[in-house]
C-alpha positions in Angstrom: 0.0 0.0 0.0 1.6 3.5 -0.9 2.4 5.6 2.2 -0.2 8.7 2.1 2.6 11.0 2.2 4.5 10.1 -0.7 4.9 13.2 -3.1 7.3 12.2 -6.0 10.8 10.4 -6.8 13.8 12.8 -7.7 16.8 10.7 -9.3 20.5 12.9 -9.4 24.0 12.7 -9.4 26.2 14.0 -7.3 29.7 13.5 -5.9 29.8 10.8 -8.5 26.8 8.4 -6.8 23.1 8.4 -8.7 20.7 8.2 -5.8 17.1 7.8 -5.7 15.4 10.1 -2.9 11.0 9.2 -2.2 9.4 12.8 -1.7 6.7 13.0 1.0 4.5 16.1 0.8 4.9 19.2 3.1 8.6 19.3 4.1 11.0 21.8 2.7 12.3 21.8 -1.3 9.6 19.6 -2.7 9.6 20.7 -5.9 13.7 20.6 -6.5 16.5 19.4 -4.7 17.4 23.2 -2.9 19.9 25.3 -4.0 21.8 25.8 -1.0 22.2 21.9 -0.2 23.6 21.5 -4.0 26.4 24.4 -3.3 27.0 23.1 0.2 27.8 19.6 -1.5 30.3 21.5 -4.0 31.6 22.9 -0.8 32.2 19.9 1.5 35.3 20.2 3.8 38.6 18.4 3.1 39.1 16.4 5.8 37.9 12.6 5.5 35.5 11.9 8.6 34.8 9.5 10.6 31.9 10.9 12.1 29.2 13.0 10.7 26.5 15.2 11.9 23.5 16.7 9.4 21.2 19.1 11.2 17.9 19.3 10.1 18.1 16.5 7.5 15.1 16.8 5.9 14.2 13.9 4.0 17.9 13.3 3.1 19.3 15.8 0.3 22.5 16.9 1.6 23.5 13.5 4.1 22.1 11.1 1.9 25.4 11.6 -1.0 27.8 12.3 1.8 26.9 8.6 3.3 27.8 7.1 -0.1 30.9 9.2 -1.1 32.1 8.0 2.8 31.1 4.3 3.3 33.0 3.9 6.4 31.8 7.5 8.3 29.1 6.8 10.4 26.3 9.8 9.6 23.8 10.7 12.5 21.3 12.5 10.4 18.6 14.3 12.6 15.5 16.8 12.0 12.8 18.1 14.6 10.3 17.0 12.1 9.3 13.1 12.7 8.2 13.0 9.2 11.3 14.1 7.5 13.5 12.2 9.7 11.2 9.1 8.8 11.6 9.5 5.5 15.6 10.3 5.7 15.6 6.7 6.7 13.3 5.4 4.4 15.7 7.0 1.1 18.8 5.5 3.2 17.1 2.2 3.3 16.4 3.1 -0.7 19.4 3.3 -1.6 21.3 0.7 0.5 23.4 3.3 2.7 23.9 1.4 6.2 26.1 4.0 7.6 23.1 5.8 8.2 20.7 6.9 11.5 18.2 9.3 10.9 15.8 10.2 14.0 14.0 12.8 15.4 15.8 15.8 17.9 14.7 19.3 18.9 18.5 21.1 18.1 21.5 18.7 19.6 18.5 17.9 22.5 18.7 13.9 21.6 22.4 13.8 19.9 24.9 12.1 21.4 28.5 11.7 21.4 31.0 14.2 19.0 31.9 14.4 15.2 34.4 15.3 12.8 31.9 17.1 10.6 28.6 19.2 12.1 26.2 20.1 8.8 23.5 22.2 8.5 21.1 23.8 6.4 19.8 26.2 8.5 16.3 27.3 8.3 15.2 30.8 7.0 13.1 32.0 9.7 14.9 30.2 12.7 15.6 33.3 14.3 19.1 34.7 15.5 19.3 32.8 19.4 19.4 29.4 17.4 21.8 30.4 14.9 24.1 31.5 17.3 23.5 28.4 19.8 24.3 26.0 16.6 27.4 28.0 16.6 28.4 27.8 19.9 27.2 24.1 21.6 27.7 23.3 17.7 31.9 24.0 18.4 31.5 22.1 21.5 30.2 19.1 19.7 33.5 18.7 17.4 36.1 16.1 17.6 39.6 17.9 17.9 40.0 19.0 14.3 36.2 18.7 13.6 34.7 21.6 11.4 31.3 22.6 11.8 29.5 24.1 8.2 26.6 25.7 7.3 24.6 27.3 4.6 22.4 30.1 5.0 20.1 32.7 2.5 22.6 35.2 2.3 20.2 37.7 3.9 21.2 36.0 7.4 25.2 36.6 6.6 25.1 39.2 9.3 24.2 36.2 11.8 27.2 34.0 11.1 29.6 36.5 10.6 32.4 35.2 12.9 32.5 32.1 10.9 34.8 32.0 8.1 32.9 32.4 4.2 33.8 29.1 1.6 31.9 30.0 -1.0 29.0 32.8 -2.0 25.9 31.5 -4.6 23.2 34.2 -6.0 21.2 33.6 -3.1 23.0 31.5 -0.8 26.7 31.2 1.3 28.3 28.4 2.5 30.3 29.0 6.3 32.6 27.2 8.4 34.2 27.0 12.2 36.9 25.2 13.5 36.7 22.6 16.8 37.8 24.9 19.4 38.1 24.8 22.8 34.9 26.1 24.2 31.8 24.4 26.0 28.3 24.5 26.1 25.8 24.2 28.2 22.4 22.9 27.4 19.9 25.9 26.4 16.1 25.6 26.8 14.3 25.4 23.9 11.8 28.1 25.0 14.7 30.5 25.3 16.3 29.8 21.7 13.0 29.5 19.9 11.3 32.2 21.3 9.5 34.3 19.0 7.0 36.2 21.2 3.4 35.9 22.7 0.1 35.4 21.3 -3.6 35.5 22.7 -5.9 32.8 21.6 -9.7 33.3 23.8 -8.2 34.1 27.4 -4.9 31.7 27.0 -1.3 34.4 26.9 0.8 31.5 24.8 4.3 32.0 24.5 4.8 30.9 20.2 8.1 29.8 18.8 9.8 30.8 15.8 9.7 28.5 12.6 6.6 26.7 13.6 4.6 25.7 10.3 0.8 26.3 9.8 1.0 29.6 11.7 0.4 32.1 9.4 -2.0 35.1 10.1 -4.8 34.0 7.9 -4.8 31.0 10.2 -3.8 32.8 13.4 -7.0 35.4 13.2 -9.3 33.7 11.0 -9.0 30.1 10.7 -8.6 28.8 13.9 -11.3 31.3 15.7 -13.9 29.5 13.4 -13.0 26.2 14.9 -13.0 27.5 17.9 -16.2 28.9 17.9 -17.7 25.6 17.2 -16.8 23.8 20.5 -18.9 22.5 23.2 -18.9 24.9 25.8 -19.3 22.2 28.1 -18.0 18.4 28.2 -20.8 15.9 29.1 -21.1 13.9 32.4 -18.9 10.9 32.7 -15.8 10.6 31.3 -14.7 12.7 28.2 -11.3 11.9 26.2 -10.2 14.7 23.9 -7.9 14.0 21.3 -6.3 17.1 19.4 -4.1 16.8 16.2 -2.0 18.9 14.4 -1.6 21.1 18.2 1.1 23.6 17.3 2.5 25.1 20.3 -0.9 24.3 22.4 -3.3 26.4 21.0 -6.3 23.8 21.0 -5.0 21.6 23.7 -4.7 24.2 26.0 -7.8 25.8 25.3 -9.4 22.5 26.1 -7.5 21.4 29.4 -9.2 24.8 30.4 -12.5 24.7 29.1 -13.1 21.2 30.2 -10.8 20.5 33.8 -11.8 16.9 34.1 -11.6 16.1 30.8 -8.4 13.8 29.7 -7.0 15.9 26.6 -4.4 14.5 24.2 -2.0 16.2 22.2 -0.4 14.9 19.1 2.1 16.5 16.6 5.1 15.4 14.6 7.3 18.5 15.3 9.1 18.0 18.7 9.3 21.9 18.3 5.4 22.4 18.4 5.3 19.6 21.4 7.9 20.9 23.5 6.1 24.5 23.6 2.8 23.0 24.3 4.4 21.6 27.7 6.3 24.7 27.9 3.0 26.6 27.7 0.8 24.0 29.6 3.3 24.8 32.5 3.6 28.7 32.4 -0.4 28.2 32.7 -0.9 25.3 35.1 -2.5 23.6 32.7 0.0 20.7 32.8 -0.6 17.4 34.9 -2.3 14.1 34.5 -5.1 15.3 32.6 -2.8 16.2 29.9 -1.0 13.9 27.4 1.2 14.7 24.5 2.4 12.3 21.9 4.9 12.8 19.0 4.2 10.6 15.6 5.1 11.2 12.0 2.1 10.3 11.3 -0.6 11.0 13.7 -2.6 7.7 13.8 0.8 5.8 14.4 0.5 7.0 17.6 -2.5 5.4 18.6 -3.1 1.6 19.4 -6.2 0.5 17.6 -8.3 0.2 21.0 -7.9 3.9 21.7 -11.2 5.6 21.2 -12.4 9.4 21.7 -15.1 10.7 22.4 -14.2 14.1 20.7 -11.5 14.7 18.1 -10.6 18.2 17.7 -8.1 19.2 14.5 -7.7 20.0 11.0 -6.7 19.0 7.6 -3.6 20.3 5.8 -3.6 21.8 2.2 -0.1 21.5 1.9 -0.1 18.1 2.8 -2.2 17.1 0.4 -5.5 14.9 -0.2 -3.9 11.5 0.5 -3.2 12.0 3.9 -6.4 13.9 4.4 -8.5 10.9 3.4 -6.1 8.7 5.7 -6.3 10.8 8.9 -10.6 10.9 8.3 -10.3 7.5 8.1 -8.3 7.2 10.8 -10.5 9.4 13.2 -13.4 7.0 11.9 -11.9 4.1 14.2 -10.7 7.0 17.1 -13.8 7.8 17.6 -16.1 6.1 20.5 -20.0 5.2 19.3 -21.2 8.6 19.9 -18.7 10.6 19.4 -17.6 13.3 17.4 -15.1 15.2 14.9 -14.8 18.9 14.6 -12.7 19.1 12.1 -11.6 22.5 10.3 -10.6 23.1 6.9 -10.8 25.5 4.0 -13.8 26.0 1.5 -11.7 24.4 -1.7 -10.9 21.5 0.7 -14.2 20.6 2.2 -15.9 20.3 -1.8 -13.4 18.1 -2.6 -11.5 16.1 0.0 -14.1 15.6 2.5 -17.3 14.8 0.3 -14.6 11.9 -1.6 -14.8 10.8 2.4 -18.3 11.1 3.1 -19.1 9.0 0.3 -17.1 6.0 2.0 -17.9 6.5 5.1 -20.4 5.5 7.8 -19.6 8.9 9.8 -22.6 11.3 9.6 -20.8 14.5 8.7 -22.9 17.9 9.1 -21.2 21.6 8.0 -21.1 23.6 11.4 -19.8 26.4 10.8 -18.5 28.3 7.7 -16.9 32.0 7.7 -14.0 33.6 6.0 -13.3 30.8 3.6 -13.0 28.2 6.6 -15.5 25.2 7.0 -16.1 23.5 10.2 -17.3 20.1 9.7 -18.7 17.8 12.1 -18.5 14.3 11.5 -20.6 11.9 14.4 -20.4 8.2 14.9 
């Protein structure tokens, strides 16, 4: 059965190897390989490792070629996003690279040891306290020798400037540090990703930088519609909540308040996204027993087939596309306790297409809720 998320199949050459690289939809450079990972791999350094780092792998554009061209380096390649770090080791698997071991981390939070080589790609709108931390715990990570290189937009050249310039592209530059002799200490997450604070209803939530599907459409129009289509109050008896896609705790949060002795879950495959909803369930006291967060590539993978719901709150993703749409319904079909219901938000475009190919299979009763601002709230009931 093809995995929902696959996108395409890109086929190139590079450093002398042909490798094959599966696509999933809704992680960065879909379209292409990037620009800036093709000059960094014209720009590699000199020395031979033994041991190498790629931060923020993605699904495997810039490690992937370095793993072949050096058979006997062993290449940690890691991302915050479970999906691309999934699919980093399904295109090592691919293309029989065994040197390989891609998984998820938040920064260096769940890297271990040091390396001769630290890459990374480093995100656009990251902001200037990670940049600078992947500079300094990133020199503290190197073997004596080690070098740690990056590329960056050249618009963020003024953020690396006490690393030493390899090579300049039309819109991107490649950087480098030697190991030296510093250390560093570990550095919260909240404090490096710190964007500033947002008010969603009555909740003050700190938000991160570099957090996908928080754009202002969303932010002030989008998410208030779903909003305004929950139960004000849970019904007697026990009530579990499950919330997907939960950003940095918007909708969980809102519903460990609005419903105390309700037991809310939160899933989400960004372990930046999850770490600021405990981050914000704590600065609120809305953290405890009552309040579970999950990470999963894939949402339902989190979930043993005898977990039911009796509400699931979320919504469907353009960008990711109308194959995993139709698998998370589907999924939430068999969440859901007899009873129990979906709120489920999307866009206009989405719910005409998408969700009526769903109805059509399914034995959910789905009813439109809410619709305002090119957003549709749809309720599906078992």
């Amino acid at each position: 059965m093809k995995d929902p998320w696959f996108k395409s199949t890109f086929q190139y050459d590079v450093l002398g190897k042909r490798l094959t690289v599966h696509i999933p939809h809704d992680v960065f450079s879909t379209q292409r390989i990037d620009e800036g990972t093709l000059l960094f791999l014209d720009h590699l350094p000199e020395t031979k490792p033994e041991t190498i780092l790629d931060m923020g792998c993605g699904y495997g554009a810039l490690g992937l070629p370095i793993a072949a061209i050096y058979p006997e380096a062993r290449i940690d390649m890691v991302d915050r996003d479970l999906l691309a770090a999934a699919w980093s080791k399904k295109n090592a698997e691919a293309n029989s690279l065994t040197n390989v071991s891609a998984f998820g981390s938040l920064g260096f939070r769940d890297v271990n040891g040091t390396y001769d080589w630290i890459l990374c790609n480093v995100p656009a709108r990251i902001g200037e306290p990670f940049i600078k931390n992947l500079i300094h715990h990133g020199c503290a990570r190197l073997k004596p020798g080690g070098e740690l290189r990056v590329v960056v937009i050249n618009d963020l050249i003024p953020l690396v400037s006490e690393m030493k310039l390899i090579a300049t592209g039309p819109r991107h530059s490649i950087f480098a540090i030697k190991a030296n002799e510093s250390s560093a200490d570990a550095v919260a997450p909240e404090s490096l990703y710190l964007r500033d604070q947002v008010k969603v209803t009555d909740l003050e939530l700190e938000r991160p930088f570099d957090l996908g599907g928080d754009d202002q459409k969303r932010l002030k129009t989008g998410l208030p519609v779903l909003i305004d289509s929950l139960p004000r109050k849970a019904p007697a008896g026990p009530f579990k909540v499950l919330c997907f896609r939960s950003g940095y705790g918007q909708l969980p949060l809102l519903a460990r308040k609005r419903w105390p002795e309700a037991m809310i879950t939160a899933v989400d495959r960004d372990l930046l996204g999850t770490t600021f909803v405990k981050h914000n369930a704590s600065r609120l006291g809305l953290d405890g027993a009552q309040l579970e967060i999950r990470e999963a590539a894939h949402f339902p993978d989190a979930f043993a087939s005898t977990e039911k719901f009796n509400l699931v709150i979320g919504e469907l993703s353009p960008s990711a596309g109308e194959t995993v749409a139709l698998s998370e319904l589907s999924a939430i079909e068999g969440l859901l306790e007899k009873g129990g219901e979906a709120l489920i938000l999307c866009l206009d475009k989405i719910e005409k297409d998408w969700v009526k190919k769903f109805t059509l299979k399914s034995k959910l009763s789905a009813f439109k809720v809410l619709t305002r601002d090119g957003y549709t709230v749809i309720r599906f009931s078992k």
